[in-house]
C-alpha positions in Angstrom: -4.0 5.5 29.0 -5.7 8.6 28.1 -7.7 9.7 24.4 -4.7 10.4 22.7 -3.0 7.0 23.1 -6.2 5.4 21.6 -7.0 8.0 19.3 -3.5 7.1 17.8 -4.5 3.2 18.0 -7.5 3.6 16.2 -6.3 5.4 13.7 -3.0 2.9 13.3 -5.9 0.2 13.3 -8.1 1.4 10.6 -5.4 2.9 8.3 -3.3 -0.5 8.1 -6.5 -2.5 7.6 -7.7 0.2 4.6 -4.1 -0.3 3.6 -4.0 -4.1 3.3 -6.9 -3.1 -0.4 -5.1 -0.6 -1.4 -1.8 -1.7 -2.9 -4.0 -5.1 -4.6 -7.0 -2.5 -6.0 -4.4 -0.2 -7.3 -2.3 -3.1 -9.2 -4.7 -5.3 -10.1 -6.9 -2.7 -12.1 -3.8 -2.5 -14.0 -2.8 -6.1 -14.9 -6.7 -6.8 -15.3 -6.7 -4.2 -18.1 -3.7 -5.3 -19.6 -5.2 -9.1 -19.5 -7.9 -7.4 -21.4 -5.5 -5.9 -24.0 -3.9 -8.9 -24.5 -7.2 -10.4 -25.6 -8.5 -7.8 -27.2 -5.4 -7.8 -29.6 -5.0 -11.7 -29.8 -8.5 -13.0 -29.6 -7.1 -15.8 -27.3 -10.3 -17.1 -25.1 -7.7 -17.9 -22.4 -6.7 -13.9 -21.6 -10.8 -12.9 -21.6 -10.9 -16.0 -19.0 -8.1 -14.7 -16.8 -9.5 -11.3 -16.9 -13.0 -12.0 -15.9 -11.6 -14.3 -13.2 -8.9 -11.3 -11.4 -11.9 -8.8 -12.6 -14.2 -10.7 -10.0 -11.4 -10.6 -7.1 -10.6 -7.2 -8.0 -14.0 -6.2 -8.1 -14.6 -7.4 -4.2 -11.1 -5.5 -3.1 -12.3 -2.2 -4.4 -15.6 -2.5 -2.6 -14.2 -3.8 1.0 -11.3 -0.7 0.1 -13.8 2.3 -1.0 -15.9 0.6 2.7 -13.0 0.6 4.8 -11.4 4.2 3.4 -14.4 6.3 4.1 -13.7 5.7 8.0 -10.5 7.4 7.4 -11.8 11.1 6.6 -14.3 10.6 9.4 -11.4 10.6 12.3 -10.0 13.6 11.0 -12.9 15.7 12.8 -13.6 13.3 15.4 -10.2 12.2 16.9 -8.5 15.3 15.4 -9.7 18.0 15.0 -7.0 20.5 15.9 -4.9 18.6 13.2 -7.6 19.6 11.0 -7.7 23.0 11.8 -4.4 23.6 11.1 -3.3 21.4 8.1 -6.8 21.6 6.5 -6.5 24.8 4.3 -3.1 22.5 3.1 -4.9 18.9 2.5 -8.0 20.5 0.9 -7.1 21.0 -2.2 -5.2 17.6 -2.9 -7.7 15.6 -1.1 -10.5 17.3 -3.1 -9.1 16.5 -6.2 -8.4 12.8 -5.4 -12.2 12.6 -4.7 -13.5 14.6 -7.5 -11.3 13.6 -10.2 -9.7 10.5 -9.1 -12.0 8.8 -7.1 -15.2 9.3 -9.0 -13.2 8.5 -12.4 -12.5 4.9 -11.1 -16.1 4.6 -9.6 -17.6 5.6 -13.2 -15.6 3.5 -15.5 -15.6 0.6 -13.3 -19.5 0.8 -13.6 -19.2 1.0 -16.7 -16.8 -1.9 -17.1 -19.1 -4.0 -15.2 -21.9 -4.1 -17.2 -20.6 -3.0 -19.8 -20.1 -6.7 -21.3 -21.6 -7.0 -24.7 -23.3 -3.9 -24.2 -20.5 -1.6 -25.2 -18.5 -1.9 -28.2 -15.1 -3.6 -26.9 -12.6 -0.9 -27.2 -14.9 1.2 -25.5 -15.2 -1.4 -23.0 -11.5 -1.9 -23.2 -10.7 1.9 -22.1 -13.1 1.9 -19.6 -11.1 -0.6 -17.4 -7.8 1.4 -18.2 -9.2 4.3 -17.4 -10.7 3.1 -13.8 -6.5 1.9 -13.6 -5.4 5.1 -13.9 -8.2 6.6 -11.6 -6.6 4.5 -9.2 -3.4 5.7 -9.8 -3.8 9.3 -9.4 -5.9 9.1 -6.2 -2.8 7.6 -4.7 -0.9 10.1 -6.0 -3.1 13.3 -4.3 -3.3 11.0 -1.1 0.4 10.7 -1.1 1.2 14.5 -1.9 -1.1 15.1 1.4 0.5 12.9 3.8 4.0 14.0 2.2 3.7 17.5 3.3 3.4 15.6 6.5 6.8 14.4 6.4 8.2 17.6 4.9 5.9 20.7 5.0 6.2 22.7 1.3 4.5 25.7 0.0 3.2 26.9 2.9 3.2 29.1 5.6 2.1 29.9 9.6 -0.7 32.7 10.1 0.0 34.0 12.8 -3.0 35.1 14.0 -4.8 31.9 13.5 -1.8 29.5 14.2 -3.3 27.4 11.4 -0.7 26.1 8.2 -1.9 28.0 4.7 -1.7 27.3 1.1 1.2 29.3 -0.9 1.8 26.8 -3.2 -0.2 24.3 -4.3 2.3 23.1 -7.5 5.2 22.9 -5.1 2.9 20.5 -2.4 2.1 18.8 -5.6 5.7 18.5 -6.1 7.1 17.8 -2.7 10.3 15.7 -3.3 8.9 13.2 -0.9 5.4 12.7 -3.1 7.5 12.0 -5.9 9.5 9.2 -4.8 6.7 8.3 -2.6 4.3 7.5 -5.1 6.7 5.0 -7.2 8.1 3.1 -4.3 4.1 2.6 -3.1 3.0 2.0 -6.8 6.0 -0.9 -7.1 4.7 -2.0 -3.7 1.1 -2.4 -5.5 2.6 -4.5 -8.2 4.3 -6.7 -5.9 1.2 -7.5 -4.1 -1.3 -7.6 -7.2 1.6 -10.0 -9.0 1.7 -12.3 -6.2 -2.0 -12.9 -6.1 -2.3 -14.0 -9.5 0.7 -16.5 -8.8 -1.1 -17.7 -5.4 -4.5 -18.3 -7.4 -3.4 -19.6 -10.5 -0.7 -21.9 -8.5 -3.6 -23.4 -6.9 -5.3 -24.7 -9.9 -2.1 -25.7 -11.4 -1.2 -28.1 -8.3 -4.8 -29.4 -7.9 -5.6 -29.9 -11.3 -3.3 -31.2 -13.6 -5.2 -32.2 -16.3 -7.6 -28.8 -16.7 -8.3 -27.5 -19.8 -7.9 -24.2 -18.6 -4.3 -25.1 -17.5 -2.7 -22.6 -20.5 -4.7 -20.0 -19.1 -3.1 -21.0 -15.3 0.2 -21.3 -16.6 0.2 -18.1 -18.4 -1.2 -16.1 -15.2 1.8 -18.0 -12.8 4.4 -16.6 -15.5 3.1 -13.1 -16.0 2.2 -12.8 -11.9 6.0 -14.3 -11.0 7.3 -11.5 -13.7 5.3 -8.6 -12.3 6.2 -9.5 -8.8 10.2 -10.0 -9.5 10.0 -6.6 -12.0 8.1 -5.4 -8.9 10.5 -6.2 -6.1 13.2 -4.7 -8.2 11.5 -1.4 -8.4 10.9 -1.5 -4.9 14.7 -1.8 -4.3 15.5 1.5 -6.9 12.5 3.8 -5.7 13.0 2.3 -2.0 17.2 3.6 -2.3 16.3 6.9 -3.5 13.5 7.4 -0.7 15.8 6.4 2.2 18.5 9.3 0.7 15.8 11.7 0.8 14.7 10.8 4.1 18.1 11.0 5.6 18.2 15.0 4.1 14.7 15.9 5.2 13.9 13.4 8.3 17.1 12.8 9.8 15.9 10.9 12.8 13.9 8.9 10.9 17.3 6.9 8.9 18.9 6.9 12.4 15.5 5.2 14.3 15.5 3.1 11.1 19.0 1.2 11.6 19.5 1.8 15.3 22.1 4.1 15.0 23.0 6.2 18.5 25.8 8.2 17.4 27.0 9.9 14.8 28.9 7.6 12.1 31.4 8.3 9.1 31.2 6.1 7.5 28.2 4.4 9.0 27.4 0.5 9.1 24.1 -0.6 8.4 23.1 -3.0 11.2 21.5 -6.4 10.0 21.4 -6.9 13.6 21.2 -4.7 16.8 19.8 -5.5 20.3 19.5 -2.6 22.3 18.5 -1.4 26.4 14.6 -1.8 27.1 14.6 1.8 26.8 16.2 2.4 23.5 19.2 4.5 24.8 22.0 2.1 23.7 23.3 -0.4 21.8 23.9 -4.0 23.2 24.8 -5.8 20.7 25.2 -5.8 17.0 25.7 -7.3 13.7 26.9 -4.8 10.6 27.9 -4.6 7.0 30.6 -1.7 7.1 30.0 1.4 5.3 26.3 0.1 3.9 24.6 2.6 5.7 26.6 5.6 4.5 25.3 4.4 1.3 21.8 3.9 2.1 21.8 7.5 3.8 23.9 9.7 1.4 25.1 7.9 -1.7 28.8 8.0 -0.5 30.3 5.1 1.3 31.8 7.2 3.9 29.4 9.6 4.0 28.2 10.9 7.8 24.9 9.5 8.8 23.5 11.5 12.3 22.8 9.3 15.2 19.7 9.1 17.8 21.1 10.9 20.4 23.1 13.9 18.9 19.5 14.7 16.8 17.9 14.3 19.9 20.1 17.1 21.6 19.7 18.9 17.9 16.0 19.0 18.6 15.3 19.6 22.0 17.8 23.1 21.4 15.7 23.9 18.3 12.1 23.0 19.4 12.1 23.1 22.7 12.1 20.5 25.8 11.0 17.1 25.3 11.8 13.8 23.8 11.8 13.5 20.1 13.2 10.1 19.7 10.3 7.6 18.3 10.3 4.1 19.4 13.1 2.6 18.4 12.4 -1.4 18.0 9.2 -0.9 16.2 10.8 1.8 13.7 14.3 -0.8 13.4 12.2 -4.1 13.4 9.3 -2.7 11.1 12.0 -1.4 8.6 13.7 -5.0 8.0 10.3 -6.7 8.7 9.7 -4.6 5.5 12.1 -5.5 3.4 12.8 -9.4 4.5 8.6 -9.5 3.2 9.4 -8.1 0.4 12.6 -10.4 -0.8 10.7 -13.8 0.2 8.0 -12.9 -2.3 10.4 -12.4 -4.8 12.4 -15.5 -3.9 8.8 -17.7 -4.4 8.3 -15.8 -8.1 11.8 -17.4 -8.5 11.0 -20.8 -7.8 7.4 -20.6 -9.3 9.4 -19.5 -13.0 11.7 -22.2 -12.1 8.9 -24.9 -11.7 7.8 -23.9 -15.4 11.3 -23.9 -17.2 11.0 -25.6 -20.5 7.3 -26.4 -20.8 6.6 -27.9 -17.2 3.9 -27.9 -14.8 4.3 -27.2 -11.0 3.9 -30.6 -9.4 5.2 -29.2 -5.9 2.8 -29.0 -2.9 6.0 -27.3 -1.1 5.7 -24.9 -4.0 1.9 -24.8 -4.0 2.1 -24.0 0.3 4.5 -21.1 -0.8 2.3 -19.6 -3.6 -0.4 -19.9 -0.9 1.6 -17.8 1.8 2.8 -15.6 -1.3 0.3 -12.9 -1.4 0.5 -12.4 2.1 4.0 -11.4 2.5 3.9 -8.1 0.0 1.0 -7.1 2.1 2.8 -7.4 5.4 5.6 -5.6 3.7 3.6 -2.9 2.5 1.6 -2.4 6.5 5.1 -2.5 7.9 6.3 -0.1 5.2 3.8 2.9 6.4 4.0 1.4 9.9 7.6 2.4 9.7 7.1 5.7 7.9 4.0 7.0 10.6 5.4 5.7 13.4 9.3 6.8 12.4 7.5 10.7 12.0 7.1 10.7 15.7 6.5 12.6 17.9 5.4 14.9 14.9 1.9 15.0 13.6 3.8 17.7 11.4 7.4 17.5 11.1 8.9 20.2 12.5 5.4 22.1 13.1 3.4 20.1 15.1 3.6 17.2 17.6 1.0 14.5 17.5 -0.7 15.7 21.0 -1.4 18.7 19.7 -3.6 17.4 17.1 -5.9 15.2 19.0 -9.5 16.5 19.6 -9.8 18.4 22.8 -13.8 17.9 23.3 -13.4 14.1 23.0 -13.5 12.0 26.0 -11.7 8.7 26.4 -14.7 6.9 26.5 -15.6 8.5 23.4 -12.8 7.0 21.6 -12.9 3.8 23.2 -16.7 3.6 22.0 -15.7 4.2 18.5 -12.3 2.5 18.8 -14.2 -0.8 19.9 -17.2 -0.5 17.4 -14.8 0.1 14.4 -12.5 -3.1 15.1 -15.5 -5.2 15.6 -17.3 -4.0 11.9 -13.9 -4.4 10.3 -12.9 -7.7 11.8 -16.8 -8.6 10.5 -16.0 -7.5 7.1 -12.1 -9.0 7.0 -14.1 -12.7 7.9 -16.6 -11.4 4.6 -13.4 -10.3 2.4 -11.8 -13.5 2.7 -14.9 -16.1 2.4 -15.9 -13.8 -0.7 -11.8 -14.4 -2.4 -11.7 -18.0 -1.2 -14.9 -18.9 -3.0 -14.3 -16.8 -6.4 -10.7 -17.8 -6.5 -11.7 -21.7 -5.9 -14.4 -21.4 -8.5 -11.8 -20.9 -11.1 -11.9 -18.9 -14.5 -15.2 -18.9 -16.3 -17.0 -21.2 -19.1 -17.6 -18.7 -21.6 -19.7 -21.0 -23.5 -22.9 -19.0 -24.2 -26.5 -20.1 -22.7 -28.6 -19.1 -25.7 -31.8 -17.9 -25.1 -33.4 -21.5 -26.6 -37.5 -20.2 -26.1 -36.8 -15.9 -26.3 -38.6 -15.6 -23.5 -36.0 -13.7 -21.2 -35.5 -10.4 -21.8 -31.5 -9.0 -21.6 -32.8 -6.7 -18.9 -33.5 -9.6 -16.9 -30.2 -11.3 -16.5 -28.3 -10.8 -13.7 -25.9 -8.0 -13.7 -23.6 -9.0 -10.9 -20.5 -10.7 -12.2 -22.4 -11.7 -15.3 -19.7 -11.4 -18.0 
């Protein structure tokens, strides 16, 4: 073990923790502000109930996300700093943006949607949360165009002098036909997750308390949540088709790490099913749907699909000695873990509409243990899903410009980045045990009493009341 191998851990570690707020802060925001809307236009008490209730647990994401994301800027000059040498003239400008525009646009309004209640006239309060949603939006959209250029380098070129990667064009990064299937397969990841919660929460209440007055409100948040998440999963499928085609034309070994695949096919079968050599060079065994992969890869069902070991042969003439195969179970398993995840949350929206037909109350503590297990399953999908995509990159930091040891920090010492490594997984298991206690309790409490308390004696002053949470 040396200071690359847990340079790459911790970094693995801290990005698929910040990853498991991301995809809930980004599509909660949204279905918070359109559980605003709804009220806003209706008047119906039982909307401005289920939107201060998600607003609280979407309110404690975003703070453990914007917490856990600051760590991720910070490697990128202590663990790599060669990386940053030669990609940052590239990642300045969208990175930049995200924090300037993006990020602080979200921050603001989301202040200002906090205590904003009663203070600010309503459909200025209204387009404050909707415009903290689409904050959230765009910053993954500039984070995204970054690490595409990762996965297919555009609008650049080498100096040669300075062997560092600089800006051409920033419109065509911007553009990168990886960014912009990218962002729409992630954002319908977002969704899936965010719908699931409000199932999981609102399922809860439903099965433990039947005769609530604030079951309509319950009812209403299972439906919409089940809707979002099957709507969800099926954009997931359309975006996820059209990625997997464009990774097959710009990261060939990718698709063949992906299903397996040693040689080169036509048509290729997509394996539901392979066991391989401990050392990933062939294939034992396997189970396959003919043609599928063909599909998957190119669009035509006997199109040619490359395998492992001709790319291999491919690279090593065009780059140089050296393997450039990644691992080959944790690309093939993390890829199906992926979308098996994925499909059992959709499944559980199924049954959760299903439990409602005609008028009907879920009864089901089956039922009620899968709504529980339901939000988790998106956000494994989603960690395997950039598990899959990093790890399938390798042994490129760069594709096709530089390989991940070439961007680690030279000046750091192993026990440097054990130190770190160590400190930062004990502060974020810390926070993980703090994330959960602080959704357990909001999400038990239940959606709010929005009687008023008047102010019987006038003796408190408005500036005195809490702020926190105080809708």
């Amino acid at each position: 073990m040396d200071a690359l191998d847990v340079a790459r851990w911790q970094f693995g570690v801290t990005t698929v923790y910040h990853f498991l707020f991301v995809p809930l802060t980004i599509g909660l925001s949204v279905l918070v502000a359109i559980l605003q809307t709804m009220w806003h236009r209706t008047g119906d008490e039982k909307y401005l109930k289920l939107t201060k209730f998600y607003g609280k647990l979407f309110l404690i994401n975003f703070a453990m996300g914007v917490v856990t994301g600051i760590v991720q800027e910070f490697q990128f000059g202590m663990n790599w700093s060669d990386y940053s040498r030669f990609v940052g003239d590239i990642f300045g400008a969208p990175l930049a943006i995200e924090a300037l525009v993006a990020f602080f646009l979200e921050s603001t309004f989301i202040g200002l949607w906090i205590f904003g209640w009663d203070r600010l006239p309503k459909r200025l309060h209204l387009a404050a949360i909707w415009a903290a949603a689409i904050g959230s939006n765009l910053s993954a959209y500039f984070i995204l165009a970054a690490n595409s250029f990762m996965q297919n380098p555009v609008g650049y070129r080498i100096n040669p002098d300075t062997g560092r990667a600089e800006l051409t064009d920033f419109v065509a990064v911007l553009t990168n036909k990886v960014a912009m299937i990218t962002f729409p397969h992630t954002i319908a990841g977002a969704f899936l997750v965010a719908g699931s919660l409000l199932v999981a929460v609102a399922m809860w209440h439903l099965v433990r308390n039947r005769e609530s007055t604030d079951t309509p409100a319950y009812r209403f948040a299972a439906k919409f949540g089940s809707w979002v998440t099957l709507v969800s999963a099926a954009a997931v499928a359309i975006t996820g088709d059209i990625q997997g085609k464009i990774m097959t034309q710009v990261q060939p070994m990718k698709m063949a790490a992906a299903e397996g695949l040693y040689t080169t096919e036509s048509p290729a079968s997509f394996s539901v099913l392979t066991v391989g050599s401990l050392d990933g060079s062939r294939e034992l065994f396997a189970l396959k749907i003919p043609h599928l992969l063909s599909w998957l890869g190119t669009g035509d069902p006997n199109g040619t699909v490359h395998g492992i070991n001709d790319l291999q042969a491919q690279y090593a003439a065009q780059y140089g000695a050296g393997s450039y195969t990644p691992i080959i179970p944790v690309t093939y398993w993390s890829f199906r873990f992926m979308i098996g995840f994925g499909m059992a949350a959709a499944a559980i929206a199924l049954l959760v509409l299903w439990s409602q037909r005609k008028g009907r109350t879920p009864t089901s503590k089956w039922l009620l243990r899968a709504g529980l297990v339901m939000p988790l399953l998106p956000l494994a999908a989603n960690s395997f899903g950039w598990i899959f995509t990093e790890m399938g990159r390798q042994p490129w930091i760069v594709f096709g410009e530089m390989l991940t040891r070439d961007g680690v920090s030279r000046s750091v010492s192993l026990t440097e980045v054990l130190t770190s490594f160590t400190a930062f997984t004990l502060i974020y298991a810390t926070l993980a045990v703090v994330e959960v206690k602080l959704l357990l309790r909001y999400a038990k409490a239940g959606v709010p009493d929005l009687t008023p308390d008047p102010d019987i004696d006038g003796t408190h002053d408005d500036a005195e009341r809490p702020l926190a949470f105080a809708y």
